[in-house]
C-alpha positions as CSV (number, residue, x, y, z in Angstrom):
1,X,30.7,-11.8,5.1
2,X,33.2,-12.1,2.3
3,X,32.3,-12.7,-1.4
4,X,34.6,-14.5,-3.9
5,X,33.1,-16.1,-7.5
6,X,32.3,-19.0,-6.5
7,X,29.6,-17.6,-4.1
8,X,28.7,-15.6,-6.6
9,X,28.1,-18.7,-9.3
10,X,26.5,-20.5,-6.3
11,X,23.4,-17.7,-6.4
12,X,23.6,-18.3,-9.7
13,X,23.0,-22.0,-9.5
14,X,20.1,-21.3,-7.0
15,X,17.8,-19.7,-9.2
16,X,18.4,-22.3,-11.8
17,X,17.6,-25.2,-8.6
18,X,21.4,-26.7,-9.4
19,X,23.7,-28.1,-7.3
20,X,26.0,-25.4,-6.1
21,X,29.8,-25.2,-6.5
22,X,31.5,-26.7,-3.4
23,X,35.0,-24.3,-4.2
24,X,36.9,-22.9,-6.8
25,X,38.5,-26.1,-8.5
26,X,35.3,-27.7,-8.9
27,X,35.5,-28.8,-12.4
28,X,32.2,-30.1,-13.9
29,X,30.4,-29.0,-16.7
30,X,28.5,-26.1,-15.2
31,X,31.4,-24.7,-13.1
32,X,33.3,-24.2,-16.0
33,X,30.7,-22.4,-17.9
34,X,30.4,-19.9,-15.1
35,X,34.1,-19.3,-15.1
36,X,34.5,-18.7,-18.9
37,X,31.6,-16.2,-18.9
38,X,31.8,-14.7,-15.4
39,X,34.3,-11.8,-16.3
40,X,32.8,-10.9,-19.6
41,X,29.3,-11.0,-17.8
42,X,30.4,-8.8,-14.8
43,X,31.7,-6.1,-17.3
44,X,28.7,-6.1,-19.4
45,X,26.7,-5.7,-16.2
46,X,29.4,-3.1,-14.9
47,X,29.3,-1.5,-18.1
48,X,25.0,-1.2,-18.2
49,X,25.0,1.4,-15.5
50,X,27.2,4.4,-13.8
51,X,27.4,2.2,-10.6
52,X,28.7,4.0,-7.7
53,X,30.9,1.5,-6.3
54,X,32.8,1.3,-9.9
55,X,32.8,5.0,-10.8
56,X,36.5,6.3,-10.7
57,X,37.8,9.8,-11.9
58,X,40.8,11.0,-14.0
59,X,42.7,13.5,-15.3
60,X,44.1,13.1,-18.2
61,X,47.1,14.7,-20.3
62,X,46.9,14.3,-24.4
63,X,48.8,12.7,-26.5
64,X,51.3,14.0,-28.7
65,X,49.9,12.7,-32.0
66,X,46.7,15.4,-32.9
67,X,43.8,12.8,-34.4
68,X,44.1,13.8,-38.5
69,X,41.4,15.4,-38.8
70,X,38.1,16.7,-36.7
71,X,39.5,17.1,-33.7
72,X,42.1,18.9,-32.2
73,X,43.4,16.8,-29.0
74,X,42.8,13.1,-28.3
75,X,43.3,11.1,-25.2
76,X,43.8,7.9,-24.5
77,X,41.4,5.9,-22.0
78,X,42.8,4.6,-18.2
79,X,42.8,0.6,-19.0
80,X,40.2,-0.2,-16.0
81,X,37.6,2.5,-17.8
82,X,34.7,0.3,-19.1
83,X,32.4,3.5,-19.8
84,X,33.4,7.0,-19.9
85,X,30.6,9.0,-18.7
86,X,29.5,12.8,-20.0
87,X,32.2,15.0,-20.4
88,X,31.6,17.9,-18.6
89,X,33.5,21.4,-18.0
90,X,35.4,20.9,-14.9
91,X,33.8,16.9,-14.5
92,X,31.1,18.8,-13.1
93,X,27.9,17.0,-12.6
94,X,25.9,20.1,-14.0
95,X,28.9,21.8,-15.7
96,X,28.1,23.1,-19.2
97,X,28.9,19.3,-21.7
98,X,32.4,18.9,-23.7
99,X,31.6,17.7,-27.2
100,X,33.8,14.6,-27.2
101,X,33.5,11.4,-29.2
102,X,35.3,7.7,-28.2
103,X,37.1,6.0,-31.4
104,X,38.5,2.9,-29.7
105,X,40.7,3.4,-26.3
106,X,40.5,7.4,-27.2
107,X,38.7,10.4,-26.6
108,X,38.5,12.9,-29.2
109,X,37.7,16.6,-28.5
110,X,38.8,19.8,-28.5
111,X,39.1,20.0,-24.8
112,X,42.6,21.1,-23.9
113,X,44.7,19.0,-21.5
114,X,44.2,17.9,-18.7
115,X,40.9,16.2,-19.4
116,X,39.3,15.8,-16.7
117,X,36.9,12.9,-16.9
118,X,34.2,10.2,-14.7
119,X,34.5,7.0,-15.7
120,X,32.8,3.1,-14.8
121,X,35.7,1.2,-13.9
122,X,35.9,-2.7,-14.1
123,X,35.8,-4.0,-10.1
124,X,37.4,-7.6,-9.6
125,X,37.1,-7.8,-6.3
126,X,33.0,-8.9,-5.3
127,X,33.7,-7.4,-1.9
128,X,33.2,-3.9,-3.6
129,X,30.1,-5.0,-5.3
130,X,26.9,-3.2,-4.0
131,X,24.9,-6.1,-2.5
132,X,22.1,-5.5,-5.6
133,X,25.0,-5.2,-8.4
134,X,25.7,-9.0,-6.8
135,X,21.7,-9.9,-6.8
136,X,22.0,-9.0,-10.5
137,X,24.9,-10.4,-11.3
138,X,24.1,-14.0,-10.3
139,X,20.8,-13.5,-11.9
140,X,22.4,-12.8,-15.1
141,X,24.7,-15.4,-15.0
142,X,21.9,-17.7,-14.6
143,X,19.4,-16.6,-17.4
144,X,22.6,-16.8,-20.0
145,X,23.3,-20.2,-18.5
146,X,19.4,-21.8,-18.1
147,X,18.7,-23.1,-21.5
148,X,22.3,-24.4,-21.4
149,X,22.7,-26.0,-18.0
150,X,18.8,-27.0,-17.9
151,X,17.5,-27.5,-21.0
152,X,14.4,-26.1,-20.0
153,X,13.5,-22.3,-21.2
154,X,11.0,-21.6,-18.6
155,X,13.7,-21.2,-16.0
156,X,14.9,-18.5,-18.8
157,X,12.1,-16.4,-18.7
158,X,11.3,-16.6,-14.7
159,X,15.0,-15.8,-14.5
160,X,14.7,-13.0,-17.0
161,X,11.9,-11.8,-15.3
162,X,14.2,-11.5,-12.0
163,X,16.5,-9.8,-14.1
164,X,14.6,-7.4,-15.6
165,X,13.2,-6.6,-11.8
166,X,16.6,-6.8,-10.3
167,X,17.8,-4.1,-12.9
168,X,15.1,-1.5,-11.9
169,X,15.6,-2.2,-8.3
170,X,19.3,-1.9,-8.4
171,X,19.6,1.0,-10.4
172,X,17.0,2.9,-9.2
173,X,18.7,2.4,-5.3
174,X,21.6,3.1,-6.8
175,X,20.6,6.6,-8.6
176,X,19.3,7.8,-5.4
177,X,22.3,8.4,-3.7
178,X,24.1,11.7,-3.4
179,X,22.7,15.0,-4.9
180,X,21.3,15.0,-7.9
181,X,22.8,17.6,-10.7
182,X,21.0,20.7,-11.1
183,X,19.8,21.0,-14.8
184,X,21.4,23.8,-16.9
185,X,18.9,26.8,-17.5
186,X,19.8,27.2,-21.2
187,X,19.6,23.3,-22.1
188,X,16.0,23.8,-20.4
189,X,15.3,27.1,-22.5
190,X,17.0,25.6,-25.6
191,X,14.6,22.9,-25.2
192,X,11.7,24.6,-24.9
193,X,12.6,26.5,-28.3
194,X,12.9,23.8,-30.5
């Protein structure tokens, strides 16, 4: 079954017991409050967790202004990346960590090109949602729009409840697919010697 936003507001709606959107150019109160914050609301939710439906990879080449001090090459971020994950020798999942740090739409290290790195990528489209990113989604749509749309703040903190749950769920499910990295011995023994 196709997604679009409006189905997406609509489970939104639900949990706060209001009547739904009927389509896109729907333009009362509520509908527009759900398309002003919808975008900046999926990003932030995008943006919360390493979701495997928005994770992307890149490679990188520097650019040819060196940062002024610090660092000796600096990259500038793909325009979709919303998080750049670990950086990692080789973007390995258990490869030894590149001492990096993010000043704006750059990365500054001193990583030689190409830098290869794993990013979160913002995802438009709600057909590529995991059906939980969705769940969640609508549910925090909803408990940044209860007090607003209801006027009542218990639906805030059931909602926020559902949230909170949906969160867990979600990212837990989502954690648990593919192999997880194998921990490096000498972060382990390093560790153990502090």
């Amino acid at each position: 079954m196709a997604i679009d936003e409006t189905s997406i507001y609509n489970l939104a709606f639900d949990l706060l017991d209001e009547e739904v959107a009927i389509d896109p150019s729907d333009d009362r109160a509520p509908v527009r409050w759900m398309k002003r914050n919808y975008a900046p609301v999926r990003d932030a939710v995008l943006r919360r967790h390493p979701w495997n439906f928005a994770l992307a990879r890149a490679s990188l080449s520097a650019l040819s202004d060196a940062p002024p001090f610090g660092w000796k090459y600096q990259y500038q971020l793909p325009t979709e990346c919303l998080r750049l994950l670990p950086l990692t020798e080789g973007a390995l999942l258990n490869g030894a960590p590149v001492k990096h740090e993010v000043e704006g739409r750059r990365v500054l290290t001193n990583a030689k090109a190409p830098l290869k790195i794993r990013y979160v990528q913002r995802v438009e489209d709600p057909n590529q949602f995991d059906p939980l990113f969705t769940q969640l989604l609508a549910a925090e749509l909803a408990v940044r729009a209860a007090n607003w749309i209801t006027g009542k703040q218990s639906y805030a903190e059931r909602v926020g409840q559902m949230v909170r749950e949906l969160n867990e769920q979600a990212t837990l499910l989502d954690a648990l697919e593919g192999t997880p990295a194998d921990p490096l011995d000498e972060d382990l023994i390093a560790v153990r010697f502090r």
